[in-house]
C-alpha positions as CSV (number, residue, x, y, z in Angstrom):
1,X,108.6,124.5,112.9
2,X,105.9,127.3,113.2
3,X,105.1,128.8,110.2
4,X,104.3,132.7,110.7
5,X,105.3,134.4,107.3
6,X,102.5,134.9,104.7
7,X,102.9,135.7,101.1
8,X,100.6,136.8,98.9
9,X,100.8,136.2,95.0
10,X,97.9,137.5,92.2
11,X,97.3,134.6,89.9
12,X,95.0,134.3,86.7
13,X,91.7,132.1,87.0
14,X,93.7,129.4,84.8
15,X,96.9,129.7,87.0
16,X,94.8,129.4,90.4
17,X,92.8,126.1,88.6
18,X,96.7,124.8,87.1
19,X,97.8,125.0,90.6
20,X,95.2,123.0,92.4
21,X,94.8,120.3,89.9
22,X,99.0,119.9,90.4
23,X,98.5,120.0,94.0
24,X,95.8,117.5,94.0
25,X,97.6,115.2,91.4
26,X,100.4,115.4,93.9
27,X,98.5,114.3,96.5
28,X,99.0,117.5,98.4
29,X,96.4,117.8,101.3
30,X,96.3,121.7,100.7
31,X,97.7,124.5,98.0
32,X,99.9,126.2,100.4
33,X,101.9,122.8,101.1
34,X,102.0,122.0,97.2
35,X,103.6,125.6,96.2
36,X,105.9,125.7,99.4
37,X,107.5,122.3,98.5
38,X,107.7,123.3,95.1
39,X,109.0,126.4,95.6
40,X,111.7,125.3,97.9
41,X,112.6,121.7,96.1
42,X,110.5,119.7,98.1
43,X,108.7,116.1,95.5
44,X,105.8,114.7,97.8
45,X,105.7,111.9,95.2
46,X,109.1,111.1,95.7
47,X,109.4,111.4,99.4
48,X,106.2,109.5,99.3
49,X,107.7,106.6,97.5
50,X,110.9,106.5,99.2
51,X,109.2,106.4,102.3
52,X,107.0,103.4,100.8
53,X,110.6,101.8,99.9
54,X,111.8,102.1,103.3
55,X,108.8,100.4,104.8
56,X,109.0,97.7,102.7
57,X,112.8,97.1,103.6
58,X,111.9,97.1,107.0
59,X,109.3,94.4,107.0
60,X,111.2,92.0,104.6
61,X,114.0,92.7,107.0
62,X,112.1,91.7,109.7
63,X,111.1,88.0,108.4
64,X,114.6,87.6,107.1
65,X,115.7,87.6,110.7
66,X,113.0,85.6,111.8
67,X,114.0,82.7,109.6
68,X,117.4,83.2,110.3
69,X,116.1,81.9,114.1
70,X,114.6,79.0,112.7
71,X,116.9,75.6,112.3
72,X,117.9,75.1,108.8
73,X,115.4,72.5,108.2
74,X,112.5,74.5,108.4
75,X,113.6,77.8,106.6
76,X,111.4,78.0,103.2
77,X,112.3,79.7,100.4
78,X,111.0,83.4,100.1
């Protein structure tokens, strides 16, 4: 979705400097992504994780039904 709102906030030195060093310990790629998500809910981290999770799933998954093909004799335990 096209973003084409701007706002504009006044922040202290020590405020602008808290905000990047979150943003960069969040692994944000830029400030205006870290405050949006925080602003509206979103937890890279999280996401991030679960994402992680999900490929993991997918590729143990995967050789679970490829030693479900195999005969019984060969199948090794994972």
């Amino acid at each position: 979705m096209p973003k084409n709102r701007v706002i504009m906030i006044r922040v202290t030195n020590t405020q602008y400097e808290r905000i990047v060093n979150n943003a960069l310990a969040k692994g944000y790629k830029t400030i205006s992504d870290y405050v949006r998500n925080s602003v509206l809910g979103f937890d890279f981290l999280t996401e991030t994780k679960i994402h992680k999770i999900f490929e993991i799933i997918v590729e143990k998954k995967e050789k679970i039904q490829d030693l479900l093909k195999q005969p019984e004799s060969e199948v090794i335990e994972v």
